[in-house]
C-alpha positions in Angstrom: -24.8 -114.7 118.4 -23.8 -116.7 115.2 -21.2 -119.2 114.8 -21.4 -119.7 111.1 -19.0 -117.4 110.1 -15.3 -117.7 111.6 -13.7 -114.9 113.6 -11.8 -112.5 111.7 -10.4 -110.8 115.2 -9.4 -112.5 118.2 -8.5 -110.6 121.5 -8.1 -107.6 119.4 -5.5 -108.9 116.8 -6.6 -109.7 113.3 -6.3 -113.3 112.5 -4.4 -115.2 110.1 -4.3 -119.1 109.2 -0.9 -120.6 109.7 -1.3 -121.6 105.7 -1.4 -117.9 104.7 0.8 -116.7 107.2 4.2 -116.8 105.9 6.2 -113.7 106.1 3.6 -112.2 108.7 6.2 -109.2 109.9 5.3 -109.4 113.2 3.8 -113.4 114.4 3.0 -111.4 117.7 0.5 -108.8 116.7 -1.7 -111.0 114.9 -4.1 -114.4 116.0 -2.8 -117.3 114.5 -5.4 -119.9 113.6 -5.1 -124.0 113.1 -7.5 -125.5 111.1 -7.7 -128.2 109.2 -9.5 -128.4 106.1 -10.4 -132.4 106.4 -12.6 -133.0 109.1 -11.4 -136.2 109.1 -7.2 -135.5 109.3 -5.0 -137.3 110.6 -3.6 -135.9 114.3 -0.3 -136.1 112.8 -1.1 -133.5 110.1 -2.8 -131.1 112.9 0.5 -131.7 115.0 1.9 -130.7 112.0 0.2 -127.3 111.5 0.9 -126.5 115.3 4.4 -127.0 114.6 4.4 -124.4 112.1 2.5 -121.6 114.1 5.9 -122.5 116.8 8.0 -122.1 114.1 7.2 -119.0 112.9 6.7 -116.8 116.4 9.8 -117.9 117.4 11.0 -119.1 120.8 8.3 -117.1 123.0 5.4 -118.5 120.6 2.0 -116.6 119.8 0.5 -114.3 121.4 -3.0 -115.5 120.4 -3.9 -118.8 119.3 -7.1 -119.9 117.5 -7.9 -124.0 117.3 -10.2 -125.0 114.3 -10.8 -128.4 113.4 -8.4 -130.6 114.4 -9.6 -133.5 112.8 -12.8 -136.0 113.7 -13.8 -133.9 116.5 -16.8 -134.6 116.1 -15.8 -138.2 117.6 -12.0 -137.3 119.4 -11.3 -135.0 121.8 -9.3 -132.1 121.6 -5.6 -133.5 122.4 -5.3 -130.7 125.3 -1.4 -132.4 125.9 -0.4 -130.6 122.7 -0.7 -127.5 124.2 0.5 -128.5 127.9 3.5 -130.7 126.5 4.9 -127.0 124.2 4.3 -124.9 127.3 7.9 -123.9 127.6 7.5 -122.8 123.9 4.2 -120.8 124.8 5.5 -118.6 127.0 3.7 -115.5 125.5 0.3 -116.9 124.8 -2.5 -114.9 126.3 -5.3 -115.4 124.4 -6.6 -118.9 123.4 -9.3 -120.5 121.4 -10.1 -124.2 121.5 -13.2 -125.3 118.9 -13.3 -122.3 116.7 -15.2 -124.0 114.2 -18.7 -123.1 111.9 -22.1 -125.1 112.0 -20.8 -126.3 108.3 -17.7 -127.7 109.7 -19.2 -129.2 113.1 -22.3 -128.6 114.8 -22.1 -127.3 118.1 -23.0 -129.9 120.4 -21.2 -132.5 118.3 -17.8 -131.1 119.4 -16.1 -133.5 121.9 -13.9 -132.2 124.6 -12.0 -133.3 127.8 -10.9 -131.8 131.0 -9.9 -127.9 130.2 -8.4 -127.8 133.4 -4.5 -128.3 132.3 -4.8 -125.1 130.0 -5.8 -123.1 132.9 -2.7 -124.8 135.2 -0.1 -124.8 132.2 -0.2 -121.3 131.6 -0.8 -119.2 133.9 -0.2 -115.5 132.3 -3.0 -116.6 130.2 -6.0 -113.7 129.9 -8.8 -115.3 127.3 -9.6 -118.6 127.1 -13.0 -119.3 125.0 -14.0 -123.3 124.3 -16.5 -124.0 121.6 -18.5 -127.2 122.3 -19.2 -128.8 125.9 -19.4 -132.5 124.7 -17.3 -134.4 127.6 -16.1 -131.1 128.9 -14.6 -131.1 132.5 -13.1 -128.2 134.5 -11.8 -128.6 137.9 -12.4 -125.4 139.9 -8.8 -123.6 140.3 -7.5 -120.3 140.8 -6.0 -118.7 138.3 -4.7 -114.8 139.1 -4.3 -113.4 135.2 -7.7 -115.0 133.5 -9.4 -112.1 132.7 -11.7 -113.1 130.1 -13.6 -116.7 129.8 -16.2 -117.8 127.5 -18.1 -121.4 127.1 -20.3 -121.7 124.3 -22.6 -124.5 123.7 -25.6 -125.9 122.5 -25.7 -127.3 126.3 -23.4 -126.8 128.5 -23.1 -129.5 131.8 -24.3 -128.2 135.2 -20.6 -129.6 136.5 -19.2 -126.7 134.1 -21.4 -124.7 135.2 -20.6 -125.0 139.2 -16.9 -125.5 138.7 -16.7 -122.0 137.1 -18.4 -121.0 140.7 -16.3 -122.5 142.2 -13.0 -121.4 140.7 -10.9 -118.3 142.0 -11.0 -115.6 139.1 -10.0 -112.7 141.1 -9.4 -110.8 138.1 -11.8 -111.8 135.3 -14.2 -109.3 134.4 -16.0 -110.9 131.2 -18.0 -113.7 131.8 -20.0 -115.8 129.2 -21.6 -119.1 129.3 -23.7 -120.7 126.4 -26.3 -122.6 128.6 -27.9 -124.3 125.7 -30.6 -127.4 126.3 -30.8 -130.2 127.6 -31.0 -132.7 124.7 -27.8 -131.8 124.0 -26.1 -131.7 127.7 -27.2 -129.0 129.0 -28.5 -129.9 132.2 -28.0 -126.6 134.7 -30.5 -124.6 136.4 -30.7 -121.6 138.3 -29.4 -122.8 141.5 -26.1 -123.9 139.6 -25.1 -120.2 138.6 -25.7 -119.1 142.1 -22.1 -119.0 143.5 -21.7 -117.0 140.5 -24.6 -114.3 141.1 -23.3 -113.9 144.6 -19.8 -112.5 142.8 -18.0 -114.0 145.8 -15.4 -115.3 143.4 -15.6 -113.0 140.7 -15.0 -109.9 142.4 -13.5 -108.0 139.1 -16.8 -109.1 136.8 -17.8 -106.3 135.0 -19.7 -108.5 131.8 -21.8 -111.4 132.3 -23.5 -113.4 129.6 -25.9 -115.9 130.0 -27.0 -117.1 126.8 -28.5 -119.2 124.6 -30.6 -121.2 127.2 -34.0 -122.5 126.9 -34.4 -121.6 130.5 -34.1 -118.1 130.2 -37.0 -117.0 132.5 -36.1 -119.1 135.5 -32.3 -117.4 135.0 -33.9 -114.0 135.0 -35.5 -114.5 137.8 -32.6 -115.9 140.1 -30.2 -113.0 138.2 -33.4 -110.3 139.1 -32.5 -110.9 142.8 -28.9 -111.8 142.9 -26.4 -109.6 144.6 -24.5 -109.5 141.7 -27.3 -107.2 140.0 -26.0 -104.4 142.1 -22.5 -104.7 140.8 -20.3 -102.2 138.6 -22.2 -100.0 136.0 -20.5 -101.7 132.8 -22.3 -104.8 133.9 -24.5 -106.6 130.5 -26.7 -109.2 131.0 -27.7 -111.5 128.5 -31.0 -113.3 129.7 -30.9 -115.6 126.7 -34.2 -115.1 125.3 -36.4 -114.9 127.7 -40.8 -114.5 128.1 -42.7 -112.7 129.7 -41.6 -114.7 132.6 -38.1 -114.1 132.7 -38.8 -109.9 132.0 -41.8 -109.8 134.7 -38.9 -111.1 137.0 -36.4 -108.4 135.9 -39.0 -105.3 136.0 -39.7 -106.8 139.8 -36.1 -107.3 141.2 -33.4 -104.9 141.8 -34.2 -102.5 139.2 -30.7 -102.5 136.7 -31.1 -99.0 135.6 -27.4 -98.5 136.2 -26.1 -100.8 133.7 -25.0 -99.7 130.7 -26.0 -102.4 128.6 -28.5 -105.3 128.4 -28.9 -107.9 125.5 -32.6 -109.8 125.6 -32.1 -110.5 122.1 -33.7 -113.7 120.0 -36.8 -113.8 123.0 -40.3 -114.5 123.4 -41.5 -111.4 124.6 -44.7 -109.1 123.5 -44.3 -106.0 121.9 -45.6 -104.4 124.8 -43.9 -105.9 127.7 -40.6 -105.4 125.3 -41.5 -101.6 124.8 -42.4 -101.8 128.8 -38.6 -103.0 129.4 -37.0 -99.9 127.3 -39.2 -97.4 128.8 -38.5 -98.5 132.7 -34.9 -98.6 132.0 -34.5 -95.3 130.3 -30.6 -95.3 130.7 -29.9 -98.3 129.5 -29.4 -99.9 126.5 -31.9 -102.6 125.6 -32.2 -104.9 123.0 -35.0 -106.5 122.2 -34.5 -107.1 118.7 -35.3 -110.4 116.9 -38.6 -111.4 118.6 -39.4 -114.9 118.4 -42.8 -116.8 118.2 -42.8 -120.0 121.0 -43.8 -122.9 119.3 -46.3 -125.9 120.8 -43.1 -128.5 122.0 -41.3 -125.1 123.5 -38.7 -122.5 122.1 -35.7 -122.7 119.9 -32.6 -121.2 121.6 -30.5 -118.7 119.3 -27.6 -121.4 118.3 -29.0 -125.2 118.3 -29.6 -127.5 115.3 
């Protein structure tokens, strides 16, 4: 879980900055990326850069699109109205990043957003959508029949976020991540918030959930330990975000997930024993319990904070 090191593939197509991109031979089998090198440009200059990434794919536009810095965000939204105002000339984007950016370039929780909803509404043959940052983020709970991928990572991501993903008709995603983060930096949600989401009521299709990065990993365990949504599909991976002995005590007690395939309790607070404990009672899955932290006096560092 790092973010200090920019994505070299997005949705499985290699990506490529607009700057180097000339002469690409096909614009619609790679990720185009927008990023601009001062952190302080002018909106013009990003518009600018998006024009270019139009120009070169051509009337349907890219396929996947990656969205750096687009200048001051640590103090301006993302302009969301680019995107929604060129949706005629979007026509086959289906994979979409907003806030691709490293620690160097902006810290996490410094990235300002708006209300993401418009990208779901304006395209809606769109399959991943991933958002960097939760600072002002708002999503109003829609359906949307082609999202099949979704990802929100933060250093604290809003318990409205949270309950509007609940609350949103996904018939057909099937990876689910959310960055829950702390609460110094707006990350407010508890348990109770994911629970439309554990139910699986509105995610019928999920396959992956993720839910990571929090610094209240054990009381997540415990509410995913007994959710309904335990007993889904075998592909099912769980990320209880680093959680103690708490959170694992919770997981060995609840319905016992010996028919996933996967599950990540990386970058947590466990024993060696209880950790050891976890591989041996879930013999078929794949555990990871690698980087073991040590809880400090004031409470525990989640994986991606400052």
């Amino acid at each position: 879980m790092t973010i200090n090191q920019p994505l070299t593939t997005f949705a499985g197509l290699p990506v490529v900055a607009v700057e180097e991109g000339q002469g690409t031979a096909d614009p619609a089998a790679v990720a185009w990326r927008v990023d601009m090198e001062d952190f302080e440009a002018d909106p013009e200059e990003f518009a600018a850069s998006f024009a270019q990434v139009l120009e070169r794919c051509g009337p349907a536009g890219p396929t996947a699109l990656i969205i750096g810095e687009w200048g001051s965000a640590y103090e301006d939204a993302f302009p969301v109205e680019l995107l929604v105002d060129n949706a005629a000339r979007l026509g086959a984007l289906r994979a979409l990043f907003i806030g691709e950016m490293t620690s160097e370039q902006c810290e996490i929780s410094w990235i300002q957003h708006g209300d993401i909803t418009p990208v779901l509404t304006a395209f809606p043959a769109l399959e991943h959508l991933w958002v960097r940052g939760a600072e002002g983020l708002e999503l109003t709970p829609v359906r949307h029949e082609s999202l099949r991928e979704l990802v929100l990572q933060s250093g604290g991501l809003p318990a409205a976020v949270v309950r509007a993903v609940g609350a949103c008709d996904l018939p057909n995603l099937t990876h689910l991540e959310l960055w829950l983060g702390v609460e110094q930096y707006g990350g407010d949600a508890r348990a109770d918030d994911l629970a439309p989401i554990l139910a699986g009521r509105s995610l019928p299709a999920l396959t992956h959930l993720g839910l990571r990065n929090s610094v209240i990993a054990d009381e997540v365990a415990a509410a995913v330990a007994a959710a309904p949504v335990v007993a889904g599909p075998p592909g099912l991976a769980r990320w209880g975000g680093g959680p103690g002995a708490a959170g694992a005590g919770s997981l060995l007690a609840g319905h016992p997930p010996t028919h996933l395939k996967s599950l990540d309790l990386s970058h947590h607070f466990m024993s060696p024993e209880l950790a050891r404990r976890l591989v041996e009672e879930l013999p078929g899955v794949a555990v990871d319990v690698s980087d073991e932290q040590e809880e400090e006096e004031w409470g525990r560092y989640t994986a991606v904070s400052e």
